[in-house]
Wavefront OBJ file of the C-alpha trace (Angstrom):
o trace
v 10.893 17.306 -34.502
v 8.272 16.730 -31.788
v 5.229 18.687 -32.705
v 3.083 18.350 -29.099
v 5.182 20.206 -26.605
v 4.589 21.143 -23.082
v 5.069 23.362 -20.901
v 7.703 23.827 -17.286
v 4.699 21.996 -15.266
v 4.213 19.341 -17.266
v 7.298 18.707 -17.887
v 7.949 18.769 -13.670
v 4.836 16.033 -12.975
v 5.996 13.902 -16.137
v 9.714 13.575 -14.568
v 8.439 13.227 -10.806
v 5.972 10.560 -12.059
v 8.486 8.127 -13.300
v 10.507 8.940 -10.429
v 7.858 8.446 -7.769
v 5.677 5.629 -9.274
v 8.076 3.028 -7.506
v 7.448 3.882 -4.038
v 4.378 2.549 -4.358
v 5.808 -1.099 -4.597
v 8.516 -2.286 -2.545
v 11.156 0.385 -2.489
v 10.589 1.928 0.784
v 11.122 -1.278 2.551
v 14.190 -1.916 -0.169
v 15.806 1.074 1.082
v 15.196 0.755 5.219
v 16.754 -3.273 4.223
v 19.975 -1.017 3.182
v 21.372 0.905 6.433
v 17.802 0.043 8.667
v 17.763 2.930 11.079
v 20.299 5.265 9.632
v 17.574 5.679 6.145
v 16.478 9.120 7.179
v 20.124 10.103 7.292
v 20.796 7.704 4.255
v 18.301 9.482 2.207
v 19.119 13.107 2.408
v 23.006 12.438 1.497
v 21.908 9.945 -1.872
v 19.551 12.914 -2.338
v 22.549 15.462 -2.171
v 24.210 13.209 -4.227
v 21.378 12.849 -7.047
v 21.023 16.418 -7.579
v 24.639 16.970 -8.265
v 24.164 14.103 -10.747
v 20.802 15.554 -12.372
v 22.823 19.122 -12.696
v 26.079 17.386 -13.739
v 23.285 15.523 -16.915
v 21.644 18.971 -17.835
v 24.903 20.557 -17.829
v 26.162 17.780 -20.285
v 22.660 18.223 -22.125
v 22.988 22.092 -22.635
v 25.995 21.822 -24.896
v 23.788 20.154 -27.472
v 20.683 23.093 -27.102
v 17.265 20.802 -27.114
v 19.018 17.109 -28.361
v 18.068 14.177 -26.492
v 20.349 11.204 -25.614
v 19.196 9.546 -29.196
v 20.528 12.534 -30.628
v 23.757 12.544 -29.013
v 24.601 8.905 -29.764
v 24.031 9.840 -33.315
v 26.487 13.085 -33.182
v 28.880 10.779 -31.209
v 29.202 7.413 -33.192
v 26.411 7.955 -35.956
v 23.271 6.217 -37.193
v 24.418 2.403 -35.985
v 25.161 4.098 -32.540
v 22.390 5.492 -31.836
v 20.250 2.769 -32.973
v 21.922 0.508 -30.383
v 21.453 3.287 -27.975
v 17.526 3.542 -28.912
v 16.866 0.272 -28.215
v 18.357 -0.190 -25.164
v 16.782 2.558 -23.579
v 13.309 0.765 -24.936
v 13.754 -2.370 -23.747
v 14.810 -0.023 -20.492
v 11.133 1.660 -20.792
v 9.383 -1.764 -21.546
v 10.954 -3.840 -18.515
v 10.231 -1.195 -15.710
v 6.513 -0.883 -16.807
v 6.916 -4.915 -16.928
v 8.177 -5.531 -13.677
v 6.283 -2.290 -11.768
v 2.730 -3.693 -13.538
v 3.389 -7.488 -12.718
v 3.837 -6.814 -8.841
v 1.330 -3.974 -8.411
v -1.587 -6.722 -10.127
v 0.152 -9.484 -7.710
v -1.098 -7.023 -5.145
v -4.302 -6.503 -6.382
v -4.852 -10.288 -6.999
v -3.756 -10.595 -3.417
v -6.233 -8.184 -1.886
v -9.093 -8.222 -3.871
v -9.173 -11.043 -6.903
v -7.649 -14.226 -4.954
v -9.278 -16.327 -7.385
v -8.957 -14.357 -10.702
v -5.511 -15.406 -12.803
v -2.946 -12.403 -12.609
v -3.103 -12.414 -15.908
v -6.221 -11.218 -16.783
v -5.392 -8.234 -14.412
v -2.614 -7.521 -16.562
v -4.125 -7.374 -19.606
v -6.763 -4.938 -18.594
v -3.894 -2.608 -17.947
v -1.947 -2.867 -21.104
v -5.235 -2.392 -23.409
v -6.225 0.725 -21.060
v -2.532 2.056 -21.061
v -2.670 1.688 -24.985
v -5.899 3.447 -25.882
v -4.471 5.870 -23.470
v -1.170 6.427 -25.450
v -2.279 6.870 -28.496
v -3.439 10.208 -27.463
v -0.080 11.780 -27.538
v 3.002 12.578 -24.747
v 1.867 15.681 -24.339
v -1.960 14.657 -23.208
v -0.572 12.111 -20.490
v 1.500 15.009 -19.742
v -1.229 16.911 -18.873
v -3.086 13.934 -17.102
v -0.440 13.296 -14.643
v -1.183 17.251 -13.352
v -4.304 15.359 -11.668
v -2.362 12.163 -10.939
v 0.724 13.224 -9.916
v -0.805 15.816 -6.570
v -2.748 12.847 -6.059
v -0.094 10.625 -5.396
v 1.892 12.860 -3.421
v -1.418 13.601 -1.306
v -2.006 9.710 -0.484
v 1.575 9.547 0.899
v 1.429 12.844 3.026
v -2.245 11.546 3.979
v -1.262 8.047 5.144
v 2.017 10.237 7.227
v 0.103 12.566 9.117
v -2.825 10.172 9.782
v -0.999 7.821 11.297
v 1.087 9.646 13.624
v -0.275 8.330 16.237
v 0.659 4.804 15.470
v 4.202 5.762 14.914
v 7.381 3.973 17.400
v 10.113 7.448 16.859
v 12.260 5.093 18.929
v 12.653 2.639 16.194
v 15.247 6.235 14.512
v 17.652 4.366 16.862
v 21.013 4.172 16.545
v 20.868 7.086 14.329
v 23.347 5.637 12.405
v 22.211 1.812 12.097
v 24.607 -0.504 11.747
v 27.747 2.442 11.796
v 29.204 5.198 9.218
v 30.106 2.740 6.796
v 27.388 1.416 5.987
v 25.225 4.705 5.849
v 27.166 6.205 3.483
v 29.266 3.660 1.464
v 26.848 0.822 1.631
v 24.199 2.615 1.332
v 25.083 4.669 -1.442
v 23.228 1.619 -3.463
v 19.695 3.436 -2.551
v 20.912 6.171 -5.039
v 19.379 3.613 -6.752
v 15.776 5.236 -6.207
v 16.870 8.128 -8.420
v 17.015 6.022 -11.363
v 14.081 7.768 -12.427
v 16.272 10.412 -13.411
v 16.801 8.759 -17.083
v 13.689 10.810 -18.240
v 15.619 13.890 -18.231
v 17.980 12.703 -21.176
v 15.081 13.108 -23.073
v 13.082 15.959 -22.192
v 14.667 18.873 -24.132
v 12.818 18.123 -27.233
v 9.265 17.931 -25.394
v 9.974 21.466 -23.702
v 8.227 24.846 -24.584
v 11.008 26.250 -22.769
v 14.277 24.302 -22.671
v 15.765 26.940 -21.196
v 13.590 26.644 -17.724
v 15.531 22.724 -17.964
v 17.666 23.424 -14.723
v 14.883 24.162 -12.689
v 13.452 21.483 -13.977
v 15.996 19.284 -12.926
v 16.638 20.590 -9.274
v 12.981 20.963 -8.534
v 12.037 17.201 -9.534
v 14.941 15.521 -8.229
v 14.738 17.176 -4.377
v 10.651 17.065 -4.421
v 11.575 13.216 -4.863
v 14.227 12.894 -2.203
v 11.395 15.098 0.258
v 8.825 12.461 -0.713
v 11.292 9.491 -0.441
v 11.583 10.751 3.206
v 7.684 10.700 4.324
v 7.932 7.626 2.798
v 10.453 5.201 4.792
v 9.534 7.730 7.583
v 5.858 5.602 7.541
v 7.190 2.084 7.155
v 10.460 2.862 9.678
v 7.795 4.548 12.091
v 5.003 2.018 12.128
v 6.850 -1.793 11.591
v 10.308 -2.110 12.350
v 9.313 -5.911 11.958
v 8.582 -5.085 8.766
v 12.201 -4.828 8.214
v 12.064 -8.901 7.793
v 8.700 -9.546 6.226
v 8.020 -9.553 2.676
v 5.525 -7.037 1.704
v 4.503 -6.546 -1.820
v 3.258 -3.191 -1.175
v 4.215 -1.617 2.679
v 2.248 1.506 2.057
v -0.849 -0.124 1.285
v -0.558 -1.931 3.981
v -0.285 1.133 6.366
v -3.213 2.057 5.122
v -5.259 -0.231 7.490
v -4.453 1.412 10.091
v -6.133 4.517 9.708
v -9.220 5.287 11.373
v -11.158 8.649 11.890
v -13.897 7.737 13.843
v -16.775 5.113 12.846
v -17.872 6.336 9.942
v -14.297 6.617 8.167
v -12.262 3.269 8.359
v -10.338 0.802 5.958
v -9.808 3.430 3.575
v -6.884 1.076 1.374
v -9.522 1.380 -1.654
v -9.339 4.934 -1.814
v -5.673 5.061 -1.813
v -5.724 1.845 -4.262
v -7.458 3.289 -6.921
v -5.130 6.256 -6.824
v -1.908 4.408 -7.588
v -4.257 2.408 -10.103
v -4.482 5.693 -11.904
v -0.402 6.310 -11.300
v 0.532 2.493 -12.027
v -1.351 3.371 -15.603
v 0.145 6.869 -16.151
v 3.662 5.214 -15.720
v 3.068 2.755 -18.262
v 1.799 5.273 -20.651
v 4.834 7.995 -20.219
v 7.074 5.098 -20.625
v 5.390 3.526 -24.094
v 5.072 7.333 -25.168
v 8.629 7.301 -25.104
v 9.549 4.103 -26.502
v 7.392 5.349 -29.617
v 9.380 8.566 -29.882
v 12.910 6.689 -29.661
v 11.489 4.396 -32.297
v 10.513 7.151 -34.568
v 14.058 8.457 -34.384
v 16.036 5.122 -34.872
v 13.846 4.176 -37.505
v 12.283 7.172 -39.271
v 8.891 6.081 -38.787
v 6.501 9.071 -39.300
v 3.629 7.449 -38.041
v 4.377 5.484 -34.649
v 0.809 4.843 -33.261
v 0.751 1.485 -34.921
v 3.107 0.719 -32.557
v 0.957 1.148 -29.112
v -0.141 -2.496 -29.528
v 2.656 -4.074 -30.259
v 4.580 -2.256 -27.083
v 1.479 -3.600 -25.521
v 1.947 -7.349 -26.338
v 5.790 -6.838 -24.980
v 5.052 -5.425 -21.630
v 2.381 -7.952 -21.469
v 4.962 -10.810 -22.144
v 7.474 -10.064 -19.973
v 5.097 -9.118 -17.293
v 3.799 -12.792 -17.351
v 7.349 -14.527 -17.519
v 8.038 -14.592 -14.076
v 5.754 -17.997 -12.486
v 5.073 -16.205 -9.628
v 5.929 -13.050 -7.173
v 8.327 -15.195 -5.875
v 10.300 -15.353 -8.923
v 9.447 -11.944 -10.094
v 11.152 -10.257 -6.919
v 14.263 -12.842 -6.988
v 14.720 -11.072 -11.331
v 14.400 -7.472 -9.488
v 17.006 -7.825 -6.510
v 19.293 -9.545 -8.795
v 19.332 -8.552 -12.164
v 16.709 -5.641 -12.528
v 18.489 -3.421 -9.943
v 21.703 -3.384 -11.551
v 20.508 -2.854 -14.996
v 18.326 0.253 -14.309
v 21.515 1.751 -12.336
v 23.601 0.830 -15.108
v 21.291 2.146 -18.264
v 20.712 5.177 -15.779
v 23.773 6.558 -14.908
v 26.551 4.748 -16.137
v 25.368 4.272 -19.699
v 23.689 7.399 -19.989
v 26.569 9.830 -18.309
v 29.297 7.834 -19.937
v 27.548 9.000 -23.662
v 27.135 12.909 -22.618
v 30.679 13.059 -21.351
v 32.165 11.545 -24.202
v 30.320 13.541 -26.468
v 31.144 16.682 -24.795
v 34.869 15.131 -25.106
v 34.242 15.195 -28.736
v 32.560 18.629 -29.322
v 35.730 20.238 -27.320
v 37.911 18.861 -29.462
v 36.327 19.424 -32.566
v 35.829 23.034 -31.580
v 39.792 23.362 -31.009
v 41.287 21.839 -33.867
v 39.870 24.677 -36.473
v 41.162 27.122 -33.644
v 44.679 25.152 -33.743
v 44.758 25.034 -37.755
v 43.839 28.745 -38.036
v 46.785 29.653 -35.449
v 49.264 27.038 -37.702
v 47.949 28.598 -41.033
v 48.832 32.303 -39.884
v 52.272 31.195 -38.634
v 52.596 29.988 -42.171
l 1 2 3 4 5 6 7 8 9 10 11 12 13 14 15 16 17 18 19 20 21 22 23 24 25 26 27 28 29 30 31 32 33 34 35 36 37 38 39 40 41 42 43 44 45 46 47 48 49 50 51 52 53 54 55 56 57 58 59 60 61 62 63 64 65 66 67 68 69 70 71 72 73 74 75 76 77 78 79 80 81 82 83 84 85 86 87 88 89 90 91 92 93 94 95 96 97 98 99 100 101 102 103 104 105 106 107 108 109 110 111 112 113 114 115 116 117 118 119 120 121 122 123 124 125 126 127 128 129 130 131 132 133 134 135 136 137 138 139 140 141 142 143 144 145 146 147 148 149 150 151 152 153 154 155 156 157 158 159 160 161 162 163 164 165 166 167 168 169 170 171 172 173 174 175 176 177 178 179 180 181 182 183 184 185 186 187 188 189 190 191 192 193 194 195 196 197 198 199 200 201 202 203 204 205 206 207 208 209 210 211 212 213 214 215 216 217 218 219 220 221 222 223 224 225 226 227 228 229 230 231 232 233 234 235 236 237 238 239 240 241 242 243 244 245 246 247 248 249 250 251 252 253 254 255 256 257 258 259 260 261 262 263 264 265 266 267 268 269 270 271 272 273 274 275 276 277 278 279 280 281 282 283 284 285 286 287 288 289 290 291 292 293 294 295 296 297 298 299 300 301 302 303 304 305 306 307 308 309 310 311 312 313 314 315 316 317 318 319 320 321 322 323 324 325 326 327 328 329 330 331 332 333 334 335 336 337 338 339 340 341 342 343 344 345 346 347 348 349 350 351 352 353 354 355 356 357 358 359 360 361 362 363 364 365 366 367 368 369 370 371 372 373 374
């Protein structure tokens, strides 16, 4: 039973912020690599398609009134089940705050600590993200009501001021390189939903699971809208960015914006932001790993486990030699796990459960119709 609970908000900024946090990296430019000038058109059909898939999982979810997904392994093939289930979805939690906090410090090593190792950057993260979640899910809930507007303000900021620097020629063709590729090939940017997973676990958390659907629909087009300003910027301002290797595009639209004399190279400001959302992330996502744990193992007191989450994200965020290597893992194995574990894995457990429930709730139906025939 989860004792801290918050409220329809909360709950809103918590799902948007796992959702949102990798746009600060290299997503927008992931998804313009995809179908190139047809993204804009790309990104309201996956959009489309993502809220049909975020209604189809609380539909799933409302058959089993406020379970989670650890819940609903255990109802569908018991304690082992859902233990295998628990732990994939923390090594799930711990590998995107790995790989998101190993290229955002790459970044910051680039631009401001050239000479500093990458992994004392690291580290100053994980022990700040772990003093930070032992304070409970629902206080970084309530933190990321700051971070969150903040976020979406330094994208709708870095839109509008640079306007004037944008090419609206570079929208053509409208449809890139043809139908096909907009909407079969590019159905792989769906892939910027994957964010989504939170939501298998947020019926416990709520005040009011019953405000879950709006929930749902509100966080998953508020991140399709934002998704658009987004590879609106990069598609706008560098269509020869389309070939370069950015660790972070947005940040480096930044430099571009200028209000006068007194009000130029403003990239700190908007740094220090997504420093604050980089560390929110990590803390939603070890919040969560302790509450799985708790219910795989029956732990009643989980904070002992901040630090050792800690170490983990740590260590796999310092496997990788370099960016190099760290962005060869991501394209070729990272991707398809976190579309995997967030869809296919997940969906494939609710529908089968649902299977179950059905026909459990039939057979007494079917032996009360054979005993009155009797």
């Amino acid at each position: 039973m989860i004792k801290s609970k918050i409220n329809t908000v909360e709950a809103i900024m918590v799902v948007l912020i796992i959702s949102l946090t990798p746009s600060i990296l290299s997503l927008p430019k992931n998804l313009i690599d995809t179908t190139r000038s047809s993204i804009l058109i790309n990104i309201i059909y996956v959009t489309i398609i993502a809220v049909a898939i975020a209604i189809l999982i609380y539909k799933l979810l409302k058959n089993f009134s406020s379970s989670d997904i650890i819940d609903v392994s255990e109802y569908l093939g018991g304690k082992y089940f859902k233990s295998i289930i628990g732990t994939i979805f923390i090594i799930y939690f711990l590998v995107s705050s790995s790989w998101f906090l190993r290229n955002f410090c790459e970044c910051l090593k680039i631009v401001y600590y050239p000479m500093t190792s990458v992994v004392f950057i690291i580290f100053a993260f994980i022990i700040t993200t772990c003093l930070s979640s032992k304070l409970g899910f629902s206080t970084a809930a309530k933190v990321n009501i700051i971070v969150l507007p903040l976020l979406i303000f330094s994208v709708l900021f870095i839109f509008f001021a640079n306007i004037r620097n944008f090419s609206f020629e570079n929208i053509f063709p409208i449809l890139g390189e043809g139908v096909f590729n907009t909407f079969v090939t590019g159905l792989g940017n769906l892939g910027a939903f994957t964010g989504i997973v939170i939501l298998y676990f947020l019926p416990p958390f709520l005040k009011r699971p019953e405000d879950m659907k709006k929930i749902t629909i509100t966080t998953t087009i508020i991140a399709g809208i934002y998704l658009l300003f987004c590879v609106s910027i990069i598609l706008f301002m560098f269509r020869f960015l389309l070939n370069v290797d950015e660790v972070m595009p947005l940040y480096y639209t930044t430099r571009y914006i200028e209000f006068g004399d007194f009000f130029q190279r403003l990239e700190s400001f908007f740094l220090f932001i997504w420093i604050l959302v980089i560390a929110s992330f990590i803390t939603i996502n070890i919040r969560l790993s302790m509450e799985i744990m708790k219910k795989i193992t029956n732990i009643q007191n989980v904070n002992s486990l901040v630090y050792s989450f800690g170490l983990i994200i740590f260590a796999i965020s310092i496997f990788p030699k370099d960016y190099a290597v760290s962005k060869f893992l991501e394209s070729t194995i990272y991707s398809y796990w976190t579309f995997g574990v967030s869809f296919a894995l997940g969906i494939g457990i609710l529908i089968l459960a649902n299977f179950k429930k059905r026909r459990s709730n039939h057979l007494p139906k079917q032996k009360e119709v054979l005993e009155t025939n009797d």
